[in-house]
BAPADREN-715991 format. One line per field, with one value per residue: residue number from 1; residue in three letters; x, y, z of N, C-alpha, C, O in turn. Coordinates in steps of 0.2 Angstrom, whole numbers, plus 2048, in hexadecimal, padded with zeros to 3 digits. Last residue first. Example, Ala and Ser with C-alpha at 12.3 -4.5 7.8 and 13.67 -1.06 7.14 Angstrom:
2
nr = (2 | 1)
rest = (Ser | Ala)
n.px = (840 | 842)
n.py = (7F5 | 7E4)
n.pz = (823 | 827)
ca.px = (844 | 83E)
ca.py = (7FB | 7EA)
ca.pz = (824 | 827)
c.px = (840 | 842)
c.py = (800 | 7F0)
c.pz = (827 | 827)
o.px = (843 | 847)
o.py = (806 | 7EF)
o.pz = (828 | 82A)
This chain:
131
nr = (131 | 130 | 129 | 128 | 127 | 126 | 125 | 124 | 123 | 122 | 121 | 120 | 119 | 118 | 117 | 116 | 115 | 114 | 113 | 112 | 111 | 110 | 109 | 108 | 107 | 106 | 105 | 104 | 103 | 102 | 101 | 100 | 99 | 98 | 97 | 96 | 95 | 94 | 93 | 92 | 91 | 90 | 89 | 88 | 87 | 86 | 85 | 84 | 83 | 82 | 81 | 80 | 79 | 78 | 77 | 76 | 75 | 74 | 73 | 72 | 71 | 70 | 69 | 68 | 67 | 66 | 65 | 64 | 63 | 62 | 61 | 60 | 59 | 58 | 57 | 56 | 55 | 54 | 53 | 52 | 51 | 50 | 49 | 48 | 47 | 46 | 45 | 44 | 43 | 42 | 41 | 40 | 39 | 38 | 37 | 36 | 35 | 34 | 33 | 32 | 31 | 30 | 29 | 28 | 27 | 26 | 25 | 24 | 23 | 22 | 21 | 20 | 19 | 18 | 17 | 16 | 15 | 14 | 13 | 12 | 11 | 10 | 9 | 8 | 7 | 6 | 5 | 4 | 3 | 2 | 1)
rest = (Unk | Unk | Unk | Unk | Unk | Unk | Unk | Unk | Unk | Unk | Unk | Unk | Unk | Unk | Unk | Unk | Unk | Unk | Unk | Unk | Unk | Unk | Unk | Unk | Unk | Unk | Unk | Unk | Unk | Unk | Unk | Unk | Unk | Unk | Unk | Unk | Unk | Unk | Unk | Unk | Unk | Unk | Unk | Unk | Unk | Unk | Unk | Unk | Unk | Unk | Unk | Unk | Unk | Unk | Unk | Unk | Unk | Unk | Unk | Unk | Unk | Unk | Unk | Unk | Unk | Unk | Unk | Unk | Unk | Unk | Unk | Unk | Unk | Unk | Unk | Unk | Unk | Unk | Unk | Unk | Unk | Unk | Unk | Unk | Unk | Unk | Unk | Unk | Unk | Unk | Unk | Unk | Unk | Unk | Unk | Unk | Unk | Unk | Unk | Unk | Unk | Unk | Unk | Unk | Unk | Unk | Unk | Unk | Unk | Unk | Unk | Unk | Unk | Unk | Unk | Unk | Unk | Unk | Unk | Unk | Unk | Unk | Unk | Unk | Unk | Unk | Unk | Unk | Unk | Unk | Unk)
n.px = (E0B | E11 | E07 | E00 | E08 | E0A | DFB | DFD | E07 | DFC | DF4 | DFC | E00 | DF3 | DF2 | DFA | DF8 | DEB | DF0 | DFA | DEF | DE7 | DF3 | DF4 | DF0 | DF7 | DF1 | DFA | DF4 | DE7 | DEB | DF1 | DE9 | DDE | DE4 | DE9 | DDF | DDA | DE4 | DE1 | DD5 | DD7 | DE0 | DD9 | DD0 | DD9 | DDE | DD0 | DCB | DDB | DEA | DF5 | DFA | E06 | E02 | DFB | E06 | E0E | E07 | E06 | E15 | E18 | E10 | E15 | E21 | E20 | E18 | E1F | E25 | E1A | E13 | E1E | E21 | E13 | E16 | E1F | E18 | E10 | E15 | E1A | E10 | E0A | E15 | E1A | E27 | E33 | E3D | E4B | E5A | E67 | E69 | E5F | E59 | E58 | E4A | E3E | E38 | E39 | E2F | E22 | E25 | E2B | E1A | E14 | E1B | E19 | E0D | E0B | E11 | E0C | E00 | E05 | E09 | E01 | E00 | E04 | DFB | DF1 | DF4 | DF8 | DEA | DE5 | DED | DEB | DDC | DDF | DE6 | DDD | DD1 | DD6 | DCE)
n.py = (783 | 779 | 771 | 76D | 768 | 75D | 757 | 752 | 749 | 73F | 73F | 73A | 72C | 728 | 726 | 71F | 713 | 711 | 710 | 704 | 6FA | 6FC | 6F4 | 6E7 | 6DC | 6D2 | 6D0 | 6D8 | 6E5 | 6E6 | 6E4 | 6F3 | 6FC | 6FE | 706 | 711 | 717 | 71B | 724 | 72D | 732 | 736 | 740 | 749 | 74C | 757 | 75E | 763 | 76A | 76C | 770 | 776 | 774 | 76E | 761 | 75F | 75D | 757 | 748 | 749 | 749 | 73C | 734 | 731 | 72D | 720 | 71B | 716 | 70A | 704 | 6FF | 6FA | 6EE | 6E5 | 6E3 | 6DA | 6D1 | 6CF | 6CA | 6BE | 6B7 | 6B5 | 6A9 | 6A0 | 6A0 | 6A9 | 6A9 | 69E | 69E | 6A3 | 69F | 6A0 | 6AB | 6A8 | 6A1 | 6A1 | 699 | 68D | 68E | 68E | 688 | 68A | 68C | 696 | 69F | 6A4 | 6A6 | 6B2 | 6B9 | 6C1 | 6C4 | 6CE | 6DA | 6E4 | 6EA | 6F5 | 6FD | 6FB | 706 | 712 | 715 | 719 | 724 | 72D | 72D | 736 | 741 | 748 | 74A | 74C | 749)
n.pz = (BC7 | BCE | BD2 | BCB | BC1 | BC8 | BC6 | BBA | BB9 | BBF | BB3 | BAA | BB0 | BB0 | BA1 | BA0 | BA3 | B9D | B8F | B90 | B93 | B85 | B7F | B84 | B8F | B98 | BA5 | BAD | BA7 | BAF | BBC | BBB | BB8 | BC0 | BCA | BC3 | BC1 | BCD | BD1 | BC7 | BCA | BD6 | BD4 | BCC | BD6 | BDD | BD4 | BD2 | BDE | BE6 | BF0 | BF5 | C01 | C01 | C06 | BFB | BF2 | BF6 | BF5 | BE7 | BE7 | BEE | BE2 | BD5 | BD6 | BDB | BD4 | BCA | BCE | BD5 | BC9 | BC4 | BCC | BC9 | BBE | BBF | BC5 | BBA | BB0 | BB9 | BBA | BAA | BA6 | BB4 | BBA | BC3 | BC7 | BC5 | BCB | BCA | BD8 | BE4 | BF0 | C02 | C0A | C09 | C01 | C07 | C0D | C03 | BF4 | BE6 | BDD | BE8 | BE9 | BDD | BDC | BE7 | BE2 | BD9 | BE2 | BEA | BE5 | BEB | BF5 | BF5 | BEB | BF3 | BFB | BF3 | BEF | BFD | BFE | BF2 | BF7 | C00 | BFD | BF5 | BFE | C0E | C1D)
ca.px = (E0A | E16 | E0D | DFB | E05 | E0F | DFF | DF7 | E07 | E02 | DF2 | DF9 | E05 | DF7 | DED | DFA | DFF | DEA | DEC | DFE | DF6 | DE6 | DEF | DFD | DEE | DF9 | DED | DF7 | DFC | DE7 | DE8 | DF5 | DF2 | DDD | DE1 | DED | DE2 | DD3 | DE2 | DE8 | DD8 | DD2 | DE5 | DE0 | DCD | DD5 | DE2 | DD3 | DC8 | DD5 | DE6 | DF1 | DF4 | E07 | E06 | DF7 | DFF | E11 | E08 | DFF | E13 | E1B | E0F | E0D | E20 | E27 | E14 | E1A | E27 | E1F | E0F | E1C | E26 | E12 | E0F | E21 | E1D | E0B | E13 | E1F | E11 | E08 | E14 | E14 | E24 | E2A | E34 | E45 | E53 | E63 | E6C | E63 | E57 | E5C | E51 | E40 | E38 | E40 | E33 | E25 | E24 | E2E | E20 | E12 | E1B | E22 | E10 | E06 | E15 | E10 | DFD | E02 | E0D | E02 | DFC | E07 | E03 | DF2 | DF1 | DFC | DEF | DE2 | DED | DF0 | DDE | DDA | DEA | DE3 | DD2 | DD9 | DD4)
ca.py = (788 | 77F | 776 | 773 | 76C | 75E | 758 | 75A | 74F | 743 | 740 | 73F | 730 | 728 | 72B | 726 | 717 | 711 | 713 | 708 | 6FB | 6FE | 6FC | 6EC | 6E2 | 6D4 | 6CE | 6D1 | 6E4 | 6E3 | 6DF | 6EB | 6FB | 6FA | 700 | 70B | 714 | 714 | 71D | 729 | 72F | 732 | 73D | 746 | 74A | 750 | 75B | 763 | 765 | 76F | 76A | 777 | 778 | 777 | 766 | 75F | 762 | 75D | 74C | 747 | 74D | 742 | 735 | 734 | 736 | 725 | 71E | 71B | 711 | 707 | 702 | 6FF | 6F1 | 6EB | 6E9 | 6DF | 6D3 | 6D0 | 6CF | 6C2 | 6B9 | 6B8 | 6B1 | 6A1 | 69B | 6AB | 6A9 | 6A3 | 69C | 69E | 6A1 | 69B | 6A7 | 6AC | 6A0 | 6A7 | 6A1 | 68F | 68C | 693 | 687 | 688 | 689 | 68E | 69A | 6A2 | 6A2 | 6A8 | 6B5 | 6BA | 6BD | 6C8 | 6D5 | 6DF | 6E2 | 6F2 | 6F9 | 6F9 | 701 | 710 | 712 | 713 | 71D | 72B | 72C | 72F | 73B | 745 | 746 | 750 | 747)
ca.pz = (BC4 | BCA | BD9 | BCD | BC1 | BC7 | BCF | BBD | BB7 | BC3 | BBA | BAC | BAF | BB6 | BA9 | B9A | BA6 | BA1 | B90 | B8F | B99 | B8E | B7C | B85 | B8B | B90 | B9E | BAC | BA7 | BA6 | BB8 | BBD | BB4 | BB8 | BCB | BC6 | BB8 | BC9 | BD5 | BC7 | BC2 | BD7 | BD8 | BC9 | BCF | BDE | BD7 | BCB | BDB | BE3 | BEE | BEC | BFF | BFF | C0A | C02 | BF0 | BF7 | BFA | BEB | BE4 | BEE | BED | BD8 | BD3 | BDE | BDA | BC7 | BCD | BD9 | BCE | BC0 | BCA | BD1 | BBF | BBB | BC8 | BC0 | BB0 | BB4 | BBF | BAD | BA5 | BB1 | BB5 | BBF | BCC | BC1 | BCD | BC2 | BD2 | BE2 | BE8 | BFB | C06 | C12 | BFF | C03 | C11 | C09 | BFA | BEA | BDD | BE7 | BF0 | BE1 | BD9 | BE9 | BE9 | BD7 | BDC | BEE | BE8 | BE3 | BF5 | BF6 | BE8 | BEF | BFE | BF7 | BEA | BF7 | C02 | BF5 | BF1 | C00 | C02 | BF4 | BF7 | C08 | C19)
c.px = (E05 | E13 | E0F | E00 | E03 | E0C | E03 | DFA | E02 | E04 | DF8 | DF7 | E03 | DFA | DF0 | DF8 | DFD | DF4 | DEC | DF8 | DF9 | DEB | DED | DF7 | DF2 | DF6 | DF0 | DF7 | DFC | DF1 | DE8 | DF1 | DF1 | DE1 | DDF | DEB | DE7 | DDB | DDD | DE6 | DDF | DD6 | DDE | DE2 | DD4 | DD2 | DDF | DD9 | DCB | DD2 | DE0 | DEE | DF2 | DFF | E04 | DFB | DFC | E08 | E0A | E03 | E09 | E16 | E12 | E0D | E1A | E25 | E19 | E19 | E25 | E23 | E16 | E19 | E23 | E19 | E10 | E1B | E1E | E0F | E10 | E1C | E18 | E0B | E11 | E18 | E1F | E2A | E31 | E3F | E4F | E5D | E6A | E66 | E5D | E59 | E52 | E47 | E3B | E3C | E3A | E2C | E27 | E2E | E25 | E16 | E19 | E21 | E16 | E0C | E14 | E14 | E05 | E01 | E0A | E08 | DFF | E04 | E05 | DF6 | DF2 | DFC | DF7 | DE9 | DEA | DF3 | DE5 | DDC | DE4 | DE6 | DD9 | DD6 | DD2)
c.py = (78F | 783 | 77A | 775 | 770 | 765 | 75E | 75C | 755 | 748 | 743 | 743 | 737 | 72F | 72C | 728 | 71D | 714 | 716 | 710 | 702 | 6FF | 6FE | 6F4 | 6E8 | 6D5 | 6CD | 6CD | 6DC | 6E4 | 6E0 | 6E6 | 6F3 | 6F9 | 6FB | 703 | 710 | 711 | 716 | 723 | 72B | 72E | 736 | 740 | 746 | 74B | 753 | 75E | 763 | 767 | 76E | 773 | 779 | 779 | 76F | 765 | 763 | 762 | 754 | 74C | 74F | 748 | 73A | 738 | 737 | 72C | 722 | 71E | 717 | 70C | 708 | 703 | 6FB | 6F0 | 6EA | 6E6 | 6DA | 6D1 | 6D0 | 6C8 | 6BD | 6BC | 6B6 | 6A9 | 69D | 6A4 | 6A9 | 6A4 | 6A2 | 69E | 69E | 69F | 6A5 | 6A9 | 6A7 | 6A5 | 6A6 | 698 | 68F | 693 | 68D | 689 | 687 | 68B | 693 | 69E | 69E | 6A5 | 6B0 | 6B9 | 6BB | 6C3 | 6CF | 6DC | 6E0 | 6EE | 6F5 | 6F8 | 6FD | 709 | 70E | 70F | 718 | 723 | 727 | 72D | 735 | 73F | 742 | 74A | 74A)
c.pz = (BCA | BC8 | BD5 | BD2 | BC5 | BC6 | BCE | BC4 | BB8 | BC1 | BBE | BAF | BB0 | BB5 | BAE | BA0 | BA4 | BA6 | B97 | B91 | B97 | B94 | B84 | B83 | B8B | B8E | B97 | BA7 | BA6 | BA3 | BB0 | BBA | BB5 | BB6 | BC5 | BC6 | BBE | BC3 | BD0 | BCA | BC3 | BCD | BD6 | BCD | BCA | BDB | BD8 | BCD | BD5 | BE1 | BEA | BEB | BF8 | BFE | C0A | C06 | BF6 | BF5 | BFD | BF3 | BE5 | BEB | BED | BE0 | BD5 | BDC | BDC | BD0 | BCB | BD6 | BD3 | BC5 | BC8 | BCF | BC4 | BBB | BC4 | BC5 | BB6 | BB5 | BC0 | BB5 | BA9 | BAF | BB1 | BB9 | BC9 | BC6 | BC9 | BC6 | BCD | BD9 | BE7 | BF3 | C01 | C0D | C03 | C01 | C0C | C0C | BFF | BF2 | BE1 | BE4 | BED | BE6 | BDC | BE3 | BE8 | BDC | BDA | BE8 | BE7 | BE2 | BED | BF6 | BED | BEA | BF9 | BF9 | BED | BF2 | BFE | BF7 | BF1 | BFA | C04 | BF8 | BF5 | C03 | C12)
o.px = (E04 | E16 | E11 | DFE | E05 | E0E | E01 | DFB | E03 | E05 | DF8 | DF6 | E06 | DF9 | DF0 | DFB | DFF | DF5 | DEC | DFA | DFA | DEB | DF1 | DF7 | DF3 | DF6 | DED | DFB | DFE | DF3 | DEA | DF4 | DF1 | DE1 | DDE | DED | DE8 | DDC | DDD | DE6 | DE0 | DD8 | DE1 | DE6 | DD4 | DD2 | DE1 | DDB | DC7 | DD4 | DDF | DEE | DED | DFD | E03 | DF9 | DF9 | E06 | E09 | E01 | E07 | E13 | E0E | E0B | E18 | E27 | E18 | E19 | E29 | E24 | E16 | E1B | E25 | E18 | E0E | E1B | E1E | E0C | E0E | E1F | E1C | E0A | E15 | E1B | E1F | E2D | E2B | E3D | E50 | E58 | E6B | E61 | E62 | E56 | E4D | E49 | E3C | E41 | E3F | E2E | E2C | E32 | E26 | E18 | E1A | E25 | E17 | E10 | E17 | E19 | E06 | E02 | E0D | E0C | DFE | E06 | E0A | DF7 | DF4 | E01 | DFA | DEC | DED | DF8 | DE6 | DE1 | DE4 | DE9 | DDA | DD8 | DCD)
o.py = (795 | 789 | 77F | 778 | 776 | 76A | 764 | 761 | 75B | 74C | 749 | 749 | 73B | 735 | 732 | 72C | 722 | 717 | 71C | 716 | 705 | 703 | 700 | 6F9 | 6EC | 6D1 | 6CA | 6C9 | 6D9 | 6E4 | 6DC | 6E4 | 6EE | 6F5 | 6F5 | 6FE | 70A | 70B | 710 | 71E | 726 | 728 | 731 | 73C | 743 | 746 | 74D | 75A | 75F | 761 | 774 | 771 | 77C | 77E | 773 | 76A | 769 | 768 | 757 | 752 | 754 | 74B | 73F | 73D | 73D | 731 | 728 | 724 | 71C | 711 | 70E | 709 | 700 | 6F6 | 6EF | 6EB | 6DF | 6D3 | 6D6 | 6CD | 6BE | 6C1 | 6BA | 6AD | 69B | 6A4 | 6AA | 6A0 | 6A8 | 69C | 698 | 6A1 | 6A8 | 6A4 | 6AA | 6AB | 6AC | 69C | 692 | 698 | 68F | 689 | 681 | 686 | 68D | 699 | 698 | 6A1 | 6AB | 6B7 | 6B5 | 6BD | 6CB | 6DD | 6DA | 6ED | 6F2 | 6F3 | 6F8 | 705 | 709 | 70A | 713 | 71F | 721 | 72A | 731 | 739 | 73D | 745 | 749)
o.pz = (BC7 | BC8 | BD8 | BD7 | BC5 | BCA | BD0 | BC6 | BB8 | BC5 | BC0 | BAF | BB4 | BB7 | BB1 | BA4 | BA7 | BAB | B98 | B93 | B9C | B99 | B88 | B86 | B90 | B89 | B93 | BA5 | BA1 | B9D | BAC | BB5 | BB1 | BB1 | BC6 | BC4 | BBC | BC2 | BD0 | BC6 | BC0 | BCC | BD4 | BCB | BC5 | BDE | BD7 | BC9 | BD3 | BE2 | BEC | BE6 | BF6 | BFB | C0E | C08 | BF7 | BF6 | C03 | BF4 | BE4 | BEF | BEC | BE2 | BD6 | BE0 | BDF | BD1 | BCB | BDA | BD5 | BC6 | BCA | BD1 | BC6 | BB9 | BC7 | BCB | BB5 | BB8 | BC5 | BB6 | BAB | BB2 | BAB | BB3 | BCB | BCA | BC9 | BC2 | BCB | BD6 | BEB | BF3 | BFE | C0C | C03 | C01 | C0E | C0D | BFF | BF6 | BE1 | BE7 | BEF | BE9 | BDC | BE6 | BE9 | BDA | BD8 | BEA | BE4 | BDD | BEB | BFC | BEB | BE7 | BFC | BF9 | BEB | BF3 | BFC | BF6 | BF0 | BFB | C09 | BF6 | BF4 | C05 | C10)
């Protein structure tokens, strides 16, 4: 397996789990049984701040991933993978993995530090098919 499509899957494996802290919320608020229900109109799911921010960091995780994966994967495809691809896809995975918790946290310097990385990381992707 390619650096890149380890990497990939990690990251993959972990946005999709980030989910899981403002569910417990919503479930612990309105119980299982009403979560299989529609939301009711005006119904808030986020009481707690945090499970606000903690919705809005998996949001991010997903939109950012729409330009990583693609482009993680046209690199394996077209063969441009190098150690410099791999080394962007590993950068990306760690600054993801520190986005969400200190997203959490409301540390806006680091939250913004750590999207930088990503971002740039992907931009090397982007790189190394254009050029």
């Amino acid at each position: 397996m390619s650096p890149e499509i380890y990497w990939l899957t990690l990251v993959v494996v972990y946005t999709a789990l980030l989910w899981m802290p403002y569910a417990g919320v919503r479930i612990a608020k309105i119980g299982l049984v009403r979560l299989l229900v529609n939301p009711l109109p005006g119904d808030d799911p986020f009481d707690k701040p945090w499970a606000h921010r903690a919705y809005r960091a998996h949001m991010n995780a997903i939109e950012a991933l729409t330009t990583f994966a693609p482009l993680a994967l046209a690199v394996v495809v077209t063969g441009s993978g190098n150690e410099v691809t791999a080394l962007a896809c590993k950068y990306y995975a760690y600054a993801r993995l520190l986005h969400a918790p200190i997203y959490i946290l409301k540390i806006p310097v680091l939250r913004l530090l750590t999207f930088m990385v990503g971002l740039g990381a992907t931009l090397v992707l982007a790189g190394a098919l254009i050029m």
